[in-house]
Jmol script that loads the backbone (N, CA, C; Angstrom):
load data "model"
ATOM      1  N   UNK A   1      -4.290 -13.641  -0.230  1.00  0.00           N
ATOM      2  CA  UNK A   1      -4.887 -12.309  -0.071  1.00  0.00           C
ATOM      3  C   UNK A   1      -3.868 -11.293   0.462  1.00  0.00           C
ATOM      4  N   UNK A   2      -2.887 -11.822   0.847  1.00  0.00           N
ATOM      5  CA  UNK A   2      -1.911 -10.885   1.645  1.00  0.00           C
ATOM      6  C   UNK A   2      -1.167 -10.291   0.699  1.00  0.00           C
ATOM      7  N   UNK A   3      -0.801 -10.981  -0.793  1.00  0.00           N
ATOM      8  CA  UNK A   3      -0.521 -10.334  -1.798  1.00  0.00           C
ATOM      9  C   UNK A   3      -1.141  -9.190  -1.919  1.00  0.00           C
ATOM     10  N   UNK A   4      -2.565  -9.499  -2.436  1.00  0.00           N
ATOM     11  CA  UNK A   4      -3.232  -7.835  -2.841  1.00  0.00           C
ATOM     12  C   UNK A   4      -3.073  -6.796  -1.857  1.00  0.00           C
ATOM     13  N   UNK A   5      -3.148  -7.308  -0.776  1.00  0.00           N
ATOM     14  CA  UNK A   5      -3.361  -6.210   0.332  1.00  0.00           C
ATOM     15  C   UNK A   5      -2.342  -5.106   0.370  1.00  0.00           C
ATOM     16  N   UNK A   6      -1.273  -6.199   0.144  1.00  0.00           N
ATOM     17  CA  UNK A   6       0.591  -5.432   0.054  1.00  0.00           C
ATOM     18  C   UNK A   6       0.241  -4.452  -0.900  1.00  0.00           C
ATOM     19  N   UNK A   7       0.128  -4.675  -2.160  1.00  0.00           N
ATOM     20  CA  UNK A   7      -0.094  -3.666  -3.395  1.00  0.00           C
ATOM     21  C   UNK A   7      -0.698  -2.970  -3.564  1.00  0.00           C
ATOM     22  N   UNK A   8      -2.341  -2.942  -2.419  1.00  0.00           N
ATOM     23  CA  UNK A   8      -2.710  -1.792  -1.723  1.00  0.00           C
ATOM     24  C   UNK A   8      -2.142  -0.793  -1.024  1.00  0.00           C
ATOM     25  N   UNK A   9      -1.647  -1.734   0.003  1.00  0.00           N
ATOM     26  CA  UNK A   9      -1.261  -0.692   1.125  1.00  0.00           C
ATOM     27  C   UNK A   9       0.178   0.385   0.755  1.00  0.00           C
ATOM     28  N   UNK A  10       1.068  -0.374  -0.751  1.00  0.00           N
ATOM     29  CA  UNK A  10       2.009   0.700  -0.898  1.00  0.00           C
ATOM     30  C   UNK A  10       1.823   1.685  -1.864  1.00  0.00           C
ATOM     31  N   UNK A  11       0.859   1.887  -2.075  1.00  0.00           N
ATOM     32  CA  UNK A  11       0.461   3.419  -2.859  1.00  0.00           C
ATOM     33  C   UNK A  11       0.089   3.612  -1.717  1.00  0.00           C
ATOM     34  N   UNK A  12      -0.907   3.782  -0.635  1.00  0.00           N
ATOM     35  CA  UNK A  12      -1.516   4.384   0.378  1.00  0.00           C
ATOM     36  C   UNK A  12      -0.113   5.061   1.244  1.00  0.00           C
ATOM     37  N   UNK A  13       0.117   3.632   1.461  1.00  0.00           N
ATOM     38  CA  UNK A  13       2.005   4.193   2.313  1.00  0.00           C
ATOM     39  C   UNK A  13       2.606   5.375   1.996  1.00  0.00           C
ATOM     40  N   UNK A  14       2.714   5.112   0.376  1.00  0.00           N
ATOM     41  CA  UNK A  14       3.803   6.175  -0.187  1.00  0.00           C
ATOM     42  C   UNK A  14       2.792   7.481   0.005  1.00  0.00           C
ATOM     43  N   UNK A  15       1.574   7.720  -0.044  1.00  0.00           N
ATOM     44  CA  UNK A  15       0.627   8.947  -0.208  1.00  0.00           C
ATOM     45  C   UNK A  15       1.110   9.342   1.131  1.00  0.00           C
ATOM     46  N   UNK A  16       0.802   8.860   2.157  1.00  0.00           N
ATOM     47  CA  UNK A  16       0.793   9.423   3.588  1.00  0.00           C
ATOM     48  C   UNK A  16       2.222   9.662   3.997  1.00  0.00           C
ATOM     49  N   UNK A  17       3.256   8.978   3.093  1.00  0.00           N
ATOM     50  CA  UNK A  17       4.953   9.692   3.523  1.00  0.00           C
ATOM     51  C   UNK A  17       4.902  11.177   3.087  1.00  0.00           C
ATOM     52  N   UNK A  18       4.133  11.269   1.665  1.00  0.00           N
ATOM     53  CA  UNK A  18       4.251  12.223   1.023  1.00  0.00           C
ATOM     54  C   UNK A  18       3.836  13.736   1.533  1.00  0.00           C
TER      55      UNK A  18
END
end "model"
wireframe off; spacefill off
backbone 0.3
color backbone group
């Protein structure tokens, strides 16, 4: 599950650098 989570959390990541 820690997979998906990762591939969640780096679109979210990159939104909130942005």
């Amino acid at each position: 599950m820690s997979f998906f989570h990762e591939i969640l959390s780096w679109p979210y990541l990159t939104l909130t650098t942005i």
